[in-house]
C-alpha positions as CSV (number, residue, x, y, z in Angstrom):
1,X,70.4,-49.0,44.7
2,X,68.0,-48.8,47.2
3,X,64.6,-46.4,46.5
4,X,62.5,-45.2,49.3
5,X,59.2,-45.7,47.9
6,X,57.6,-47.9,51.0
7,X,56.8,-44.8,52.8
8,X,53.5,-44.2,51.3
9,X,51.5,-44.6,54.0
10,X,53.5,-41.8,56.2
11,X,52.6,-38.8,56.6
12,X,54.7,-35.7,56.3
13,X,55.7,-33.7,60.1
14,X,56.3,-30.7,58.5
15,X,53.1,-30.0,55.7
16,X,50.7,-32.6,56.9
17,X,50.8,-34.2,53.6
18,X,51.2,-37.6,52.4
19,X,54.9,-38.7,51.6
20,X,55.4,-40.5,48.7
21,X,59.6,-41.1,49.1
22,X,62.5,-39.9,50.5
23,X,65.9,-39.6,48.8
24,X,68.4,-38.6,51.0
25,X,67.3,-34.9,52.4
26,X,64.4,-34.6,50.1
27,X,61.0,-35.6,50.3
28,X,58.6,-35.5,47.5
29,X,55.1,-35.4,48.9
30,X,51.9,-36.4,47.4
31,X,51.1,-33.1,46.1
32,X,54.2,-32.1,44.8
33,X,54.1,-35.7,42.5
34,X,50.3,-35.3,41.7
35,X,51.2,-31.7,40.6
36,X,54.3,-32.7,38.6
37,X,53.0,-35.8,37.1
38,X,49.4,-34.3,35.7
39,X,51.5,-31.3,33.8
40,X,53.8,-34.2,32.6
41,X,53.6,-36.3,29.0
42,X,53.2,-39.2,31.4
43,X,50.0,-37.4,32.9
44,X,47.2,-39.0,30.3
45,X,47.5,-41.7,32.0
46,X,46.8,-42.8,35.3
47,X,47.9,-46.5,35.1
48,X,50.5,-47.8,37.6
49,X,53.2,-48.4,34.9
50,X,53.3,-44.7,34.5
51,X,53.1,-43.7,37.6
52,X,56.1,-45.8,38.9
53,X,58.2,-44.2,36.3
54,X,57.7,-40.6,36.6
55,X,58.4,-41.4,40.4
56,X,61.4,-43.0,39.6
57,X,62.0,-39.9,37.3
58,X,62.1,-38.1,40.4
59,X,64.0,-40.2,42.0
60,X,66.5,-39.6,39.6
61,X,66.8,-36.3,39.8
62,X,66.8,-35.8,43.9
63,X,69.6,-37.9,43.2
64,X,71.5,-36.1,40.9
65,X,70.5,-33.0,42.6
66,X,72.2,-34.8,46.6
67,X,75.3,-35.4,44.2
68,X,75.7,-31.6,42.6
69,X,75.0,-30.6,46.6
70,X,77.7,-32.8,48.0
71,X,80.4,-31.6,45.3
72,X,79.3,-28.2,45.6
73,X,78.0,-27.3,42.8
74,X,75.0,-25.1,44.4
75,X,77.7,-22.9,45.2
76,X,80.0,-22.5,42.0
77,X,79.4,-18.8,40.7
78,X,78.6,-19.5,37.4
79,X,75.4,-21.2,38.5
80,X,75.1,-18.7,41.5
81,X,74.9,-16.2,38.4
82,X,72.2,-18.2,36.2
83,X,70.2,-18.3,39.5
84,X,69.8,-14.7,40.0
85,X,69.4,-13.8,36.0
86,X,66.4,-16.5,36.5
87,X,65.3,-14.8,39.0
88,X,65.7,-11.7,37.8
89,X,63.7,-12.7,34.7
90,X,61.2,-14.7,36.6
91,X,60.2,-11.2,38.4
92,X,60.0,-9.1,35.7
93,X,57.6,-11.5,33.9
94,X,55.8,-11.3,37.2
95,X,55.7,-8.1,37.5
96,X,54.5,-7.5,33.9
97,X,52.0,-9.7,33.8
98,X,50.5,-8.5,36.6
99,X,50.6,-4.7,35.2
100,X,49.1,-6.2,32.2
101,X,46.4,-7.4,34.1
102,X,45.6,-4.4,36.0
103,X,45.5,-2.5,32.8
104,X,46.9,0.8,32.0
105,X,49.2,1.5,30.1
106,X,52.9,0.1,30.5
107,X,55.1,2.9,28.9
108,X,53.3,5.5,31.7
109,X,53.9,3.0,34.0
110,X,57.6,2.7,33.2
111,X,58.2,6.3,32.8
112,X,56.3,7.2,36.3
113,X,58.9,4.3,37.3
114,X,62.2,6.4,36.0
115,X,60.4,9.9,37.8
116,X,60.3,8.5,40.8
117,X,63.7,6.8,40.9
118,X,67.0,8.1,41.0
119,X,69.3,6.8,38.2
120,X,72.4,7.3,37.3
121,X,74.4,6.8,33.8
122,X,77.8,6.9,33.3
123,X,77.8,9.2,30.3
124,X,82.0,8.8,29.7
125,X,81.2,4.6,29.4
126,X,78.9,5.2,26.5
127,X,81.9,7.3,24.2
């Protein structure tokens, strides 16, 4: 197996930044490795031993992630499904934590939500 870890001198066309490798279609630049590697286990330590194998970590799993492309997996509908429940998760947190922030309170702000929005039940499903 051959790893595309040579490149580091070249710099990326699209962002301007600093490419670390390329597997296949992916590139992991030099920010998105700094980033993943200091909020890693690995990230106490800046020695090249560690370094090289949270890259190769990565490696890995642009790997993995070219083979689930390739036997389309990205577009079985179970997993279509798990993506948008993430997402749909992902945005509620947002969207709470950011009410949270502004302060207020969240039951007004929910209930000015339902006023203002047309819903629907289907009273005959509930029986």
């Amino acid at each position: 197996m051959v790893i595309l870890v040579s490149i580091l001198g070249c710099q990326s066309r699209e962002s301007g930044q600093q490419i670390v490798a390329r597997v296949g279609s992916y590139v992991i630049t030099q920010h998105e490795f700094e980033e993943a590697y200091k909020n890693s286990a690995y990230g106490r330590d800046h020695n090249l031993f560690y370094r090289s194998a949270f890259l190769k970590n990565m490696i890995n799993q642009k790997l993995i992630l070219l083979d689930a492309e390739r036997r389309g997996l990205d577009r079985d509908p179970q997993f279509l499904k798990m993506i948008e429940s993430f997402y749909q998760q992902s945005l509620l947190t947002t969207a709470l934590q950011e009410k949270t922030k502004e302060g207020g309170n969240l039951d007004a702000w929910i209930e000015n939500l339902n006023k203002n929005t047309k819903v629907e039940i289907n009273q005959e499903y509930l029986k």
